[in-house]
VEXKOLSE-851966 format. One record per residue (C-alpha): x, y, z; residue in three letters. Coordinates in nm, 4 decimals, decimal comma, padded with zeros to 6 digits. Example, Ala and Ser with C-alpha at 12.3 -4.5 7.8 and 13.67 -1.06 7.14 Angstrom:
@c1: 01,2300; c2: -00,4500; c3: 00,7800; filo: ALA
@c1: 01,3670; c2: -00,1060; c3: 00,7140; filo: SER
***
This chain:
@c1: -00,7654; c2: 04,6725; c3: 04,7474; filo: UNK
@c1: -00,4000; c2: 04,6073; c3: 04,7584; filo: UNK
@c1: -00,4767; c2: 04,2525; c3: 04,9290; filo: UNK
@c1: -00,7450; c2: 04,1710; c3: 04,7381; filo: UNK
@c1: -00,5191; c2: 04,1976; c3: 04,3939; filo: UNK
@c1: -00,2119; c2: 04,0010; c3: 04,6692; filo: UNK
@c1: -00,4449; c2: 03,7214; c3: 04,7095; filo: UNK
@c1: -00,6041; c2: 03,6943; c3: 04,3400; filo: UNK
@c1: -00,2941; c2: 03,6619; c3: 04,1978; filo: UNK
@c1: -00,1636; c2: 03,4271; c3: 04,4328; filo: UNK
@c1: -00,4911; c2: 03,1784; c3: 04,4654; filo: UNK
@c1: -00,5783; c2: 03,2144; c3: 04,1140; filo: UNK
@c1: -00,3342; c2: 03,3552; c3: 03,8446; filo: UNK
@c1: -00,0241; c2: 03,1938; c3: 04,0194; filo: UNK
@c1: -00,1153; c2: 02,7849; c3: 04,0135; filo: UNK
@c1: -00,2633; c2: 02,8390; c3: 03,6259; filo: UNK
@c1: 00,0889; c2: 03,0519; c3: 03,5438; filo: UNK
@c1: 00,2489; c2: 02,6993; c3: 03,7202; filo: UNK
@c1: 00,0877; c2: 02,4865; c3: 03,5284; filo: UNK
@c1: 00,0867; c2: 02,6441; c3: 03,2058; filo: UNK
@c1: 00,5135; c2: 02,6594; c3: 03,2783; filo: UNK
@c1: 00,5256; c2: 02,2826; c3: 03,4377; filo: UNK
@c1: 00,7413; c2: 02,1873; c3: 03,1418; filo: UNK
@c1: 00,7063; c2: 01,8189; c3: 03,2054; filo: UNK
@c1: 00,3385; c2: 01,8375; c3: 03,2426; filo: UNK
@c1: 00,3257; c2: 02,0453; c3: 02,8930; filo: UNK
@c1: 00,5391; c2: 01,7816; c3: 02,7190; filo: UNK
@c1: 00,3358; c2: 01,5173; c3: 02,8472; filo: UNK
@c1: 00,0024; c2: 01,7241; c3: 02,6556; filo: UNK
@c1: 00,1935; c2: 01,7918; c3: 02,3594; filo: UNK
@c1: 00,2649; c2: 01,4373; c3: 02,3160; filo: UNK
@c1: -00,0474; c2: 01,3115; c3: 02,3445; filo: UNK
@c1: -00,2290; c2: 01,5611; c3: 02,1401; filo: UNK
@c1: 00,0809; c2: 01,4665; c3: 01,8814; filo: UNK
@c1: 00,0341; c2: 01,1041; c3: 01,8967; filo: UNK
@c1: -00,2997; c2: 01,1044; c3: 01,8570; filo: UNK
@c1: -00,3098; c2: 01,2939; c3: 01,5370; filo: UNK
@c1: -00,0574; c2: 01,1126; c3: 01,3992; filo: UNK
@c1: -00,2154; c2: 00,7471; c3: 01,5157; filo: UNK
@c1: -00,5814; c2: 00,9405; c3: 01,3598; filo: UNK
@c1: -00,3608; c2: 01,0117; c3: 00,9931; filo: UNK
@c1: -00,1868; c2: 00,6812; c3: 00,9833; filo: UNK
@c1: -00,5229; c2: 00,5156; c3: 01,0353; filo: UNK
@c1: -00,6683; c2: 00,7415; c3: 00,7239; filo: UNK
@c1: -00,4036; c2: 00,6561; c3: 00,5130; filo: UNK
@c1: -00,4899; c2: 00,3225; c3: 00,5690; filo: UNK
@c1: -00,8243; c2: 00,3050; c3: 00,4938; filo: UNK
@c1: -00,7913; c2: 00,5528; c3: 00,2022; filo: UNK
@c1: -00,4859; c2: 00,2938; c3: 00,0635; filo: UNK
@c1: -00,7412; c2: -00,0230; c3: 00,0949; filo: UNK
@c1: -01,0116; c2: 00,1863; c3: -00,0543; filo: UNK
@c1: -00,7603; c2: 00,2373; c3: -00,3842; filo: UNK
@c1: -00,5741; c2: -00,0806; c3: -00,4033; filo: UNK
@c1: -00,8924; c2: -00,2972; c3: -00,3696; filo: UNK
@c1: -01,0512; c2: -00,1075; c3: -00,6582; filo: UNK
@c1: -00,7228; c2: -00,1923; c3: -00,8233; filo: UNK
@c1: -00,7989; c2: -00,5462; c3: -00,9131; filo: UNK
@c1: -01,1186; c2: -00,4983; c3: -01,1154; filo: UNK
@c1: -00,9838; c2: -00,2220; c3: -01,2857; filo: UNK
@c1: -00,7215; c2: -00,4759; c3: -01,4113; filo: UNK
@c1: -00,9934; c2: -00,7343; c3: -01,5137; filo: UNK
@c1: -01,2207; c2: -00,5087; c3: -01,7119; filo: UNK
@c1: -00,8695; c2: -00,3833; c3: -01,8840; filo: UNK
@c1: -00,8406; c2: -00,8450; c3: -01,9348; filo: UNK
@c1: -01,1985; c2: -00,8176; c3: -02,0665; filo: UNK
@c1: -01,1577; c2: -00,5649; c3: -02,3332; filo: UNK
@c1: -00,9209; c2: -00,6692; c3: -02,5654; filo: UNK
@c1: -00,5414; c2: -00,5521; c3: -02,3969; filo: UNK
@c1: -00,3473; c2: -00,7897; c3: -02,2997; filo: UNK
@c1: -00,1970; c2: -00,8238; c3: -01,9441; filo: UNK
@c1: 00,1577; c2: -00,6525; c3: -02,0568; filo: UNK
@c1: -00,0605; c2: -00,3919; c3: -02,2225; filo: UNK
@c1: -00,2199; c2: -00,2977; c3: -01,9132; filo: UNK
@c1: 00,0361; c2: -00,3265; c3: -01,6633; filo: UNK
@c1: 00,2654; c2: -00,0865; c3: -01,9263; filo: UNK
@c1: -00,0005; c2: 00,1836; c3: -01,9493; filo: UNK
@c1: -00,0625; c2: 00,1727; c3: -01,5572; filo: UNK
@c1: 00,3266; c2: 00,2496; c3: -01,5280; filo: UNK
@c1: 00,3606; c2: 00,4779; c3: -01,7942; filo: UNK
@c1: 00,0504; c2: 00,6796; c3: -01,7010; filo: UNK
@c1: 00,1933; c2: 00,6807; c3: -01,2960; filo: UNK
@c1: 00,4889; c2: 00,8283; c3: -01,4424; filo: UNK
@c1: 00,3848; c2: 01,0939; c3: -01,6916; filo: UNK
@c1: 00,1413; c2: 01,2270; c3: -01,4022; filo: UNK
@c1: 00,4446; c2: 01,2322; c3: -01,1985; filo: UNK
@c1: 00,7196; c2: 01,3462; c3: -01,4260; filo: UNK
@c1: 00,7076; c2: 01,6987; c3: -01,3453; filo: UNK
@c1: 00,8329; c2: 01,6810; c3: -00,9827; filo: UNK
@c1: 01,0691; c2: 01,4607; c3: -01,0664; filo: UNK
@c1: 01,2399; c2: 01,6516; c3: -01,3046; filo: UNK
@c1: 01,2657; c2: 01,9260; c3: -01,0210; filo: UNK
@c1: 01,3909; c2: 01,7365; c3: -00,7244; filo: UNK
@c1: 01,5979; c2: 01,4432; c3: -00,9133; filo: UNK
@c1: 01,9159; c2: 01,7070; c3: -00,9217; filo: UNK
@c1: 01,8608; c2: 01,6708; c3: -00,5372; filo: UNK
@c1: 01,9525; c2: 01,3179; c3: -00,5207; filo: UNK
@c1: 02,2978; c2: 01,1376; c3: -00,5135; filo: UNK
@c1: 02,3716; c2: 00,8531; c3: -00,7493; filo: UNK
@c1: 02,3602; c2: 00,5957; c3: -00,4691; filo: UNK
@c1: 01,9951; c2: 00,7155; c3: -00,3814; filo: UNK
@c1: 01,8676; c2: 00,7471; c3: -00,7111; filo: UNK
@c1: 01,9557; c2: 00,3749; c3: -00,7793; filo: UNK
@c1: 01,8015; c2: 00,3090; c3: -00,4764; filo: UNK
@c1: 01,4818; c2: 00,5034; c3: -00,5680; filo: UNK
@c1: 01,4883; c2: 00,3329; c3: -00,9311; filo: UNK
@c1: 01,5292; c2: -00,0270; c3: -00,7446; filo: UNK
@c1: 01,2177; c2: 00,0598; c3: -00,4973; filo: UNK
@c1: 01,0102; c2: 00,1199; c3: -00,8677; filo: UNK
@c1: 01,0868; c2: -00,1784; c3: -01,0147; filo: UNK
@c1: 01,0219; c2: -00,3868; c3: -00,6978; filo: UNK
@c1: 00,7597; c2: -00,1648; c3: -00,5758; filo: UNK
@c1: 00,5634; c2: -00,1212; c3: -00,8934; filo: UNK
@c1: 00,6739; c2: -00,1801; c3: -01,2020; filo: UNK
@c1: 00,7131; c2: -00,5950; c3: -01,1913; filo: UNK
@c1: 00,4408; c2: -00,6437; c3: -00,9703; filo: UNK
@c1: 00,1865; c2: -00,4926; c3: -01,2319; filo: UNK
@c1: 00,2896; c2: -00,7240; c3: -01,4827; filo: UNK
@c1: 00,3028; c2: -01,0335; c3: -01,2436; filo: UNK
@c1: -00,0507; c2: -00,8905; c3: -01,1310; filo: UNK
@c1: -00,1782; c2: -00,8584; c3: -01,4582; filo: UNK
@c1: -00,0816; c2: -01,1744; c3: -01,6009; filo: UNK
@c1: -00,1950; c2: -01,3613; c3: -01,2785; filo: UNK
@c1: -00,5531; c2: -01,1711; c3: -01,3180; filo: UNK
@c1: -00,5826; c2: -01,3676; c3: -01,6891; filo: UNK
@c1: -00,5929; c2: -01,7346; c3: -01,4764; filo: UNK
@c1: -00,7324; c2: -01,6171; c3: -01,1401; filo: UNK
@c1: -01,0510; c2: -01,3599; c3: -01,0240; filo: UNK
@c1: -00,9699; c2: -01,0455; c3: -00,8935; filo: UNK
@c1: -01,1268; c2: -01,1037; c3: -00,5191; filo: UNK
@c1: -00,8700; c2: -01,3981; c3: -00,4974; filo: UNK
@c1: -00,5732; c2: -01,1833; c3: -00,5915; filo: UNK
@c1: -00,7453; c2: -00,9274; c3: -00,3692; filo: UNK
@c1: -00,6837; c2: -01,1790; c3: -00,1008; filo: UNK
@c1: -00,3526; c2: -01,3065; c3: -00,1782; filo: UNK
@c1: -00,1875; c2: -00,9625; c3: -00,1713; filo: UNK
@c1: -00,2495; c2: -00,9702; c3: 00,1956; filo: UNK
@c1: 00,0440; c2: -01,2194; c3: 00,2009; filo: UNK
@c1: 00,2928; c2: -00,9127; c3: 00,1932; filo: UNK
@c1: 00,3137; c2: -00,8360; c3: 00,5784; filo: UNK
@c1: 00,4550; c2: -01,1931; c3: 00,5921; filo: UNK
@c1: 00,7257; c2: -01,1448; c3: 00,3619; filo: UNK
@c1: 00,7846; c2: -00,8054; c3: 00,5477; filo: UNK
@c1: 00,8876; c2: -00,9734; c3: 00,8403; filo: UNK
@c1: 01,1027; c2: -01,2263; c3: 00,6683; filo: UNK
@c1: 01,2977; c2: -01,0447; c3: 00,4508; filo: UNK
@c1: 01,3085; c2: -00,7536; c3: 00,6917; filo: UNK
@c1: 01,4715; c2: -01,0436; c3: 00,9573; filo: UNK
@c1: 01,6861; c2: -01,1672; c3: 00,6532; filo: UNK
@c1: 01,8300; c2: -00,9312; c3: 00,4620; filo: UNK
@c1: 01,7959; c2: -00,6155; c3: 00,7055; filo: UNK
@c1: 01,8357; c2: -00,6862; c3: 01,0427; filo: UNK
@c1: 01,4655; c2: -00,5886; c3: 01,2472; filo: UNK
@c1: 01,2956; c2: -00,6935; c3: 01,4821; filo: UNK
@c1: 00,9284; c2: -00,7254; c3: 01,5016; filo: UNK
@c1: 00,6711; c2: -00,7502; c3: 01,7938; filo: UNK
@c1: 00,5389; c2: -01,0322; c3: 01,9258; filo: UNK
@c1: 00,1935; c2: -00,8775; c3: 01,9132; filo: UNK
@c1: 00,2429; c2: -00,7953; c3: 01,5682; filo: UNK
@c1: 00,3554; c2: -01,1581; c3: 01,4673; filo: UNK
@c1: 00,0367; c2: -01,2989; c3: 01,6310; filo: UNK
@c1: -00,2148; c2: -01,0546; c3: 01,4364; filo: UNK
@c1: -00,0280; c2: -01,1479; c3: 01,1459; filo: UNK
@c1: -00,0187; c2: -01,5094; c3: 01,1887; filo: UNK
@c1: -00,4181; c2: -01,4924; c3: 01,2516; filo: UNK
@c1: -00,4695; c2: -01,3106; c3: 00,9563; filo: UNK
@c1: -00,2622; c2: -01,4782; c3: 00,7237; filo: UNK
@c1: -00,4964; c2: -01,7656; c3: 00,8402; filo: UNK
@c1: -00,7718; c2: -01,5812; c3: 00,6990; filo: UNK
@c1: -00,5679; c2: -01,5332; c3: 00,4032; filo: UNK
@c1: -00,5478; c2: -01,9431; c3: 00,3721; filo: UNK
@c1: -00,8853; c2: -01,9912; c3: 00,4693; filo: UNK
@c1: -01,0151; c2: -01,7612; c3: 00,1837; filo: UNK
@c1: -00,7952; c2: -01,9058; c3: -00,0686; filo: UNK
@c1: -00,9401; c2: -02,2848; c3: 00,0009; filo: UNK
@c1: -01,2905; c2: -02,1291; c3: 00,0043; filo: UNK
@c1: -01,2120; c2: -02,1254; c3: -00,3559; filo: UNK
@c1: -01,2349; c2: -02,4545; c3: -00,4569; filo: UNK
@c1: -01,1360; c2: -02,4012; c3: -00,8322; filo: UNK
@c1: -00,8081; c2: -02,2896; c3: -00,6960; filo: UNK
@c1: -00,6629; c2: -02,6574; c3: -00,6461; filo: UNK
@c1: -00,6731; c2: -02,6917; c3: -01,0286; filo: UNK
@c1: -00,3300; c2: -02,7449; c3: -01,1778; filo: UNK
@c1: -00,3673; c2: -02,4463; c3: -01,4206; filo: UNK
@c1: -00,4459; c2: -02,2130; c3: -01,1807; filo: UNK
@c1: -00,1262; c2: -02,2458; c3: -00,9457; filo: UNK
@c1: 00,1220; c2: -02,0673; c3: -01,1387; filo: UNK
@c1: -00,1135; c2: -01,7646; c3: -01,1393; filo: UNK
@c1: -00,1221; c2: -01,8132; c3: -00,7324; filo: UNK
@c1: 00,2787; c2: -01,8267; c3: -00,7504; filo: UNK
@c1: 00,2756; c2: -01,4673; c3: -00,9583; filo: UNK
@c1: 00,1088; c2: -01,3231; c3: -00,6993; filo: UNK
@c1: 00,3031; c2: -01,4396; c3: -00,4170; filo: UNK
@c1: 00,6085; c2: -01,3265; c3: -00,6090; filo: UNK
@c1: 00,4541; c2: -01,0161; c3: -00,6061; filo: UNK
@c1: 00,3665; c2: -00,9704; c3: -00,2507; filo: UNK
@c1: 00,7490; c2: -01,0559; c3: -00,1887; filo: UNK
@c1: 00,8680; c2: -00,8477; c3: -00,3864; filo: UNK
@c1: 00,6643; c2: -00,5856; c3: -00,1852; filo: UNK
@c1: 00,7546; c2: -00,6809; c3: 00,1805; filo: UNK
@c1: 01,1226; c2: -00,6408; c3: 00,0561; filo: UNK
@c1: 01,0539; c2: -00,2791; c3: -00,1193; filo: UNK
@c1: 00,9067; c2: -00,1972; c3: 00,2298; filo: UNK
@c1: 01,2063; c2: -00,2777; c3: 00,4355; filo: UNK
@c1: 01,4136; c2: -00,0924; c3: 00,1850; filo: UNK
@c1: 01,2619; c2: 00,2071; c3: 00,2034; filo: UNK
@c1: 01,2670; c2: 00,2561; c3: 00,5875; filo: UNK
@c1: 01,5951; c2: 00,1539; c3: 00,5754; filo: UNK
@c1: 01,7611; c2: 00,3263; c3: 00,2937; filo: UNK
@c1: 01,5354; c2: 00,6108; c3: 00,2194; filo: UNK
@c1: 01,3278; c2: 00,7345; c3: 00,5126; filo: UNK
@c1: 01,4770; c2: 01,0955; c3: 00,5127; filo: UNK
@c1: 01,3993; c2: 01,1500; c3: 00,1413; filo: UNK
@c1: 01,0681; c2: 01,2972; c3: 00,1148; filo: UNK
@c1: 00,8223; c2: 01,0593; c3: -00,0183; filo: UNK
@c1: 00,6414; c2: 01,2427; c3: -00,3104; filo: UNK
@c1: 01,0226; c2: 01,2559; c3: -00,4397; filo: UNK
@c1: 01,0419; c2: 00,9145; c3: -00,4444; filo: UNK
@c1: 00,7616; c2: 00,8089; c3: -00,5789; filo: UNK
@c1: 00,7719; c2: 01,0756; c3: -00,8439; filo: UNK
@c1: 01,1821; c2: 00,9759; c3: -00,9561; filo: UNK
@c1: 01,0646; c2: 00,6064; c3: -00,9513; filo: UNK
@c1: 00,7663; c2: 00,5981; c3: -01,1769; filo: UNK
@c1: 00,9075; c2: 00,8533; c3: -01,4081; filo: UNK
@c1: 01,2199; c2: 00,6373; c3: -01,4696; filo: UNK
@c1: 01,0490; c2: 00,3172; c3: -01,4387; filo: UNK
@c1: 00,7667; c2: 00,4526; c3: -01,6943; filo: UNK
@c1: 01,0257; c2: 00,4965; c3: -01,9355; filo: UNK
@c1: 01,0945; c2: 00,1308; c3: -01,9152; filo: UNK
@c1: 00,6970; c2: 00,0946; c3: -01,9118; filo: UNK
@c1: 00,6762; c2: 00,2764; c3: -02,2043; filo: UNK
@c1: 00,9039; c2: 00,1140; c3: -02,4607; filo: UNK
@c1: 00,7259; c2: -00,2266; c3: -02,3128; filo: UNK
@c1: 00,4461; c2: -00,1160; c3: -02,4588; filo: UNK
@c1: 00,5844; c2: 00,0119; c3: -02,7991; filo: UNK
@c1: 00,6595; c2: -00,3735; c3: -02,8302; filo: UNK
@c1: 00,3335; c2: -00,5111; c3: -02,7093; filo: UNK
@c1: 00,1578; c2: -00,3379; c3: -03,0478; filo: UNK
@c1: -00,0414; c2: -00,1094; c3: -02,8415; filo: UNK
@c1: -00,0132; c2: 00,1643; c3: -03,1121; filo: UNK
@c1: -00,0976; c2: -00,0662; c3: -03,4006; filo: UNK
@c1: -00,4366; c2: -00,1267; c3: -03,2318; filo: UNK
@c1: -00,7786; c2: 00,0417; c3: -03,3578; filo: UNK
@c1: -00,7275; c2: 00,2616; c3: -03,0537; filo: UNK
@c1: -01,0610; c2: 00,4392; c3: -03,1386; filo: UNK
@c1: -01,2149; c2: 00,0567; c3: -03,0721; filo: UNK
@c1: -01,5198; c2: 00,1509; c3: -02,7708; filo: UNK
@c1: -01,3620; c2: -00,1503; c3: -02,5822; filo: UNK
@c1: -01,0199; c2: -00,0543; c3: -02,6485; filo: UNK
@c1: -01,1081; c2: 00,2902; c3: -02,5177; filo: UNK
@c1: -01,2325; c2: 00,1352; c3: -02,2327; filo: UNK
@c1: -00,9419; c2: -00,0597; c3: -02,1201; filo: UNK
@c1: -00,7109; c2: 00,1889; c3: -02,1744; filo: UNK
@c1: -00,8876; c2: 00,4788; c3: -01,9335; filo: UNK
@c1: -00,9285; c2: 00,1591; c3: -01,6509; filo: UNK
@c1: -00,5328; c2: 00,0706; c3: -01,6489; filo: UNK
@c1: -00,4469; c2: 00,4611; c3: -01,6938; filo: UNK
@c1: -00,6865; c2: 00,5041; c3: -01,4191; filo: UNK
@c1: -00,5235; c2: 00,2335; c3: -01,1903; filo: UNK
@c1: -00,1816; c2: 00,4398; c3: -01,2971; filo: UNK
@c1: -00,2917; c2: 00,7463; c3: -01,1932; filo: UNK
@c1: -00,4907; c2: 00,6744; c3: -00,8736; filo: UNK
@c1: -00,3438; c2: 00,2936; c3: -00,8040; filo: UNK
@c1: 00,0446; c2: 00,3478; c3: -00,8849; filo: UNK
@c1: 00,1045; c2: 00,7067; c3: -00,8409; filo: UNK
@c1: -00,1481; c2: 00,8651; c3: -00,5438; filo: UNK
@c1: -00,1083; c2: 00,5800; c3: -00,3578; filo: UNK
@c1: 00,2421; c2: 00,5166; c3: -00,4121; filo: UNK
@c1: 00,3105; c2: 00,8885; c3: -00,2628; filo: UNK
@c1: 00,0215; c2: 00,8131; c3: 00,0234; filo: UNK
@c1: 00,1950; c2: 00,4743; c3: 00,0971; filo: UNK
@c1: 00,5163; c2: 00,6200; c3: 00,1382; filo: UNK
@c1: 00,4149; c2: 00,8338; c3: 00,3911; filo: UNK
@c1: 00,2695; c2: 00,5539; c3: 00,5746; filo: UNK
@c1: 00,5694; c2: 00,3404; c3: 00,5688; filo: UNK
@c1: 00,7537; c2: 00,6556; c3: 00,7234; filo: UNK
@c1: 00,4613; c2: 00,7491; c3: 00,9735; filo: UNK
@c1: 00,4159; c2: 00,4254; c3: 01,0968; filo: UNK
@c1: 00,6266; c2: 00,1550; c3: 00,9883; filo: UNK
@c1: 00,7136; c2: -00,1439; c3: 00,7964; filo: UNK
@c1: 00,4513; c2: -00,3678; c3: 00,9536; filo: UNK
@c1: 00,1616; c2: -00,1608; c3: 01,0614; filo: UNK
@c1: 00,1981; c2: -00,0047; c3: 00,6243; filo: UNK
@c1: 00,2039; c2: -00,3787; c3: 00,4952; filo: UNK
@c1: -00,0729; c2: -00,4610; c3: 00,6508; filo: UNK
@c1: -00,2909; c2: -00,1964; c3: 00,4755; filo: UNK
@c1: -00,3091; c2: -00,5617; c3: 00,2621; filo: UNK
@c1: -00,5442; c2: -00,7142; c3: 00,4944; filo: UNK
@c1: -00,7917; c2: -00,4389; c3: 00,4265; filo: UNK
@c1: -00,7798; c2: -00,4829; c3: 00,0584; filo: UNK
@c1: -00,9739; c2: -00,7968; c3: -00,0129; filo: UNK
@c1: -01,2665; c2: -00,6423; c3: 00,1529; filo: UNK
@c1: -01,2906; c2: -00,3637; c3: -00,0712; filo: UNK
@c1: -01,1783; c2: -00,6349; c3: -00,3896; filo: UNK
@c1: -01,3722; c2: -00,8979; c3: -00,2519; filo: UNK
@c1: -01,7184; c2: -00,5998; c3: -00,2502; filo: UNK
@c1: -01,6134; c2: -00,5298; c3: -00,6091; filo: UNK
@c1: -01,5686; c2: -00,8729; c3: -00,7435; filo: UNK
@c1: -01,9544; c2: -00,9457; c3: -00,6139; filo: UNK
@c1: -02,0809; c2: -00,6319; c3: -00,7433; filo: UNK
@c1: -01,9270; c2: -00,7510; c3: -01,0916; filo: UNK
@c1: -02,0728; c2: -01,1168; c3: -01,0359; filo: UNK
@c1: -01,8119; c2: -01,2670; c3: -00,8849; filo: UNK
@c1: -01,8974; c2: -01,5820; c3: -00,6883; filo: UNK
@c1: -01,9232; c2: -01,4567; c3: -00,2763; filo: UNK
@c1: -02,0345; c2: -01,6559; c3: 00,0079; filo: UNK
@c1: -02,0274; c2: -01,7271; c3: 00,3696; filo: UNK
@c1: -01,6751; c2: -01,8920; c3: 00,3612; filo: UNK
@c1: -01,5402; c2: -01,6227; c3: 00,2124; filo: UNK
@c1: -01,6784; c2: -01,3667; c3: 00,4698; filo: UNK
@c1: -01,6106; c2: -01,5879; c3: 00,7569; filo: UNK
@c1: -01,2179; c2: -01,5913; c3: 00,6369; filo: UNK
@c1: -01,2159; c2: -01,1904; c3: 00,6102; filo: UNK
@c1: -01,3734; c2: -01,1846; c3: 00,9647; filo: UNK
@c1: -01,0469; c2: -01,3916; c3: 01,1034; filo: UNK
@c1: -00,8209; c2: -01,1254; c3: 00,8821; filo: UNK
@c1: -01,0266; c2: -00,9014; c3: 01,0348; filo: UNK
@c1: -00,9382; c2: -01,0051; c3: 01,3707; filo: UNK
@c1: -00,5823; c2: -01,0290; c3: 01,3044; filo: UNK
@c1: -00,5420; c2: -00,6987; c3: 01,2541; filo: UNK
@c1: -00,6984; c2: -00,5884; c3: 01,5402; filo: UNK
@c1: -00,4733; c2: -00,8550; c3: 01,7729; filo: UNK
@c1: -00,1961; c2: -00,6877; c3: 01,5669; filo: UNK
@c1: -00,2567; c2: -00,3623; c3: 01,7238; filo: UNK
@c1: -00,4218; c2: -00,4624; c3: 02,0498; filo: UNK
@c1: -00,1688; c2: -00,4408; c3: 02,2880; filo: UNK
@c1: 00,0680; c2: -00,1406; c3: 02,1953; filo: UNK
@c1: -00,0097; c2: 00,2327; c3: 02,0950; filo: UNK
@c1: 00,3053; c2: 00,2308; c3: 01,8534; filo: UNK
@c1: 00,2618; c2: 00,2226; c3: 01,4848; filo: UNK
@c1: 00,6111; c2: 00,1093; c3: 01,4887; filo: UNK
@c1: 00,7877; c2: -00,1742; c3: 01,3181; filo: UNK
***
């Protein structure tokens, strides 16, 4: 009997005790299990980010079509972000140095508060598929300003994807032929400001701010940056309006609604992105965005047709080339 147990434990028990206690091979399982949950949450960000910020643009036009004004709109998606968030940032904002906080208050501004006016105002000259579309011009400017101003470097696989899909982009702005009217090109130019203004909020938040968590950002920079929203607002004559107007009503819940889910969920959720995965691979949550506008736009009787799809096909394949040939969500 003594043998028996001798040669149990030595045929069976002993290689699953080694392999359990191979430390390398252990690692090696960890690791995998690790990067494929956090490739599988990166990925539902994502989707969950193009989901909300493609919904964004209509909500903005039926704000246009019911009697606010773009500056009303954009003010009450700010202010709303920030009253939602105010809470935690009262709590952790005693956490944060002066030199952070500015930082924090900086990554608002560029990250939210003057792109919703430049959005806005652009959305009163141009539909909302087409600034749906021209959003997705922001993993562009994350490369350039992230080569300018702070230093990165950027995969060539990445660059390619990006290149092919910004050639969607392109192809599904001259698929709207009303676009080459003079009138319409200074709302093109607020949306591209817009989209720069984004790939260099990107770069500064992986670079400045990546150990701060990123509901405390978002929270410290809508709450100040709503302040600013606020007393925008005061001046636009919001409060002198028949607020009780069914249209007015109407307006008001869409651009609160685009501040709560648009500006201050997905602010938080986009955060974590950049910080999970990167500059690039979080920018480019931008190509998946007209889809979802582009959907709305036709529900709502915008004009869509093959040229249109064929473009978001090629953005389409640009993303995938953009992740093709590495498993790193890295910048």
């Amino acid at each position: 009997m003594y043998m028996n147990m001798c040669n149990l434990f030595v045929h069976n028990i002993l290689p699953v005790y080694k392999q359990l206690t191979n430390t390398s091979g252990f690692y090696r399982h960890y690791q995998h299990l690790y990067k494929v949950n956090k490739n599988f949450i990166s990925w539902l960000l994502f989707v969950i980010l193009s989901l909300v910020w493609g919904s964004s643009f209509i909500l903005m036009k039926i704000g246009l079509n019911n009697h606010l004004t773009a500056y009303q709109i954009a003010a009450i998606r700010i202010a709303a972000a920030g009253l939602v968030l105010l809470p935690v940032a009262l709590r952790f904002i005693k956490k944060i140095s002066l030199r952070q906080l500015l930082l924090i208050v900086l990554s608002g501004a560029l990250g939210s508060l003057i792109p919703a006016f430049l959005f806005c105002i652009a959305e009163q000259g141009i539909d909302s598929a087409l600034a749906g579309a021209l959003n997705s011009l922001t993993p562009i400017f994350v490369i350039i300003t992230g080569a300018v101003f702070f230093n990165s470097k950027t995969a060539s696989n990445k660059i390619l994807g990006i290149i092919v899909a910004f050639t969607g982009s392109v192809l599904l702005l001259l698929s709207k032929g009303d676009i080459q009217q003079g009138q319409h090109i200074i709302y093109v130019l607020l949306v591209i400001l817009a989209t720069l203004l984004y790939g260099f909020n990107v770069n500064m938040v992986l670079k400045h701010l990546i150990h701060i968590p990123s509901l405390h950002i978002a929270a410290i920079a809508l709450a100040i940056n709503g302040l600013f929203a606020f007393i925008i607002l005061i001046f636009t004559g919001y409060f002198s309006l028949p607020l009780g107007d069914a249209g007015i009503i109407k307006a008001t819940v869409a651009a609160v609604t685009l501040g709560i889910a648009g500006t201050a969920a997905a602010t938080v959720l986009f955060y974590m992105l950049v910080k999970r995965a990167g500059a690039i691979f979080a920018s480019m949550v931008t190509y998946g965005i007209p889809f979802v506008a582009i959907a709305w736009g036709f529900y709502f009787g915008e004009q869509v047709g093959w040229k249109q799809l064929g473009a978001l096909l090629v953005i389409l394949l640009g993303v995938y080339l953009a992740n093709k040939r590495t498993n790193k969500l890295d910048a």
